[in-house]
Structure formats: C-alpha cells, structure tokens
N, C-alpha and C positions, 0 to 999 in steps of 0.2 A: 432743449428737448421739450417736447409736445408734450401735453399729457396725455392723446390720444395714442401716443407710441410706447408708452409704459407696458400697456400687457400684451404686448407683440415682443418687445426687448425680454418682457421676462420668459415668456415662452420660448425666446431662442437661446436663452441663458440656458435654461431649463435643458432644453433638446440639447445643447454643446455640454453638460455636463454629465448627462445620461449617453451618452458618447463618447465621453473622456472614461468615465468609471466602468465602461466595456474596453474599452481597448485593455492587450496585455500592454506589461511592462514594458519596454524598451527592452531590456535584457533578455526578454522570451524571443526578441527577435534575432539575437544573433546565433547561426546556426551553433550545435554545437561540432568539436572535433570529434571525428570518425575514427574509433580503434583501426589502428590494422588489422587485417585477417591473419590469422596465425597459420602459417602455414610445416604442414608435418610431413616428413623425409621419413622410409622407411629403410631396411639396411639398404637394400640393392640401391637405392635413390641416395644414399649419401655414398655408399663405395663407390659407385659411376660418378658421383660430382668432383668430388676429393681424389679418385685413382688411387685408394685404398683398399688394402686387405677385408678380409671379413674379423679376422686376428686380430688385427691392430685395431678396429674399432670397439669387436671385445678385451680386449686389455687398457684400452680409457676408459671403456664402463667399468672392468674389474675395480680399476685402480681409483674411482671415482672421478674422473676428470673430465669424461662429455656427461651431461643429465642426460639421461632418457625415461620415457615411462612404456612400461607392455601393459598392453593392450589386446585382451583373448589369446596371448600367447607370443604376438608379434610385437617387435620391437620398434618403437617409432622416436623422432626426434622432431623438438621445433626448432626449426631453421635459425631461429632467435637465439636459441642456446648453442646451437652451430657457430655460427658467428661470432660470438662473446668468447667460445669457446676457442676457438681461432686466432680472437684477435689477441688473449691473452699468452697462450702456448706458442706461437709460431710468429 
C-alpha cells in the first residue's frame, strides 16, 4: 500500500462506518406478525350461523358456557370464543 492511499482508505473506512452505525438492526427488518382482526357476531348473526334458537343461546349465556360481552345494551360475540366454544361442547 502507497502512502498516498492512506487518507483516501481512511476516509472510506470512515464513510463505511457512519453507514454501518445508520443502518437498523437486522432484526428491525423482519416484518412483524399481523394480529387477526377480531371479528364480532351479534345474536341474529350467530342464530343464522349455528341454526339456533334465541333460547338456547340465552341458556349458554345463563349457564356460563359461550362468553359474551353487551355492549350499549346489545349482545355481541367474538367469533374466537364461538369456535373454542364449539370445539369444546359439540
């Protein structure tokens, strides 16, 4: 090596390290995983799915056995605790 390439080498040292110390991690680059959307069933929307009663889905709620939460007075269900709830009972 020259000695006239010294402060050319260092200056591209220099630039490749103020380059390195910008970049993110690696790890910032792998996307992350996407929640599902939660999607929420009201009564008429799970009696027409299921081909149940309005009864029989108040008597799982009585009895504790679908979750639901109300919501300004209406009764709504996530389809998640649908499912669970299905796969468990039936």
């Amino acid at each position: 090596m020259q000695e006239k390439d010294t402060p050319i080498l260092k200056e591209i040292v220099n630039l490749l390290y103020h380059i390195l110390v910008k970049m993110p991690h690696p790890s910032a680059l792998i996307p992350k995983p996407i929640a599902p959307e939660k999607v929420w069933l009201d009564n008429a929307d799970l009696m027409q799915k299921l081909h149940l009663s309005a009864s029989t889905l108040q008597r799982w709620r009585n009895e504790g056995k679908l979750p639901y939460r109300k919501i300004k007075g209406k009764v709504w269900y996530l389809e998640s605790d649908v499912n669970r709830f299905l796969e468990n009972e039936i």
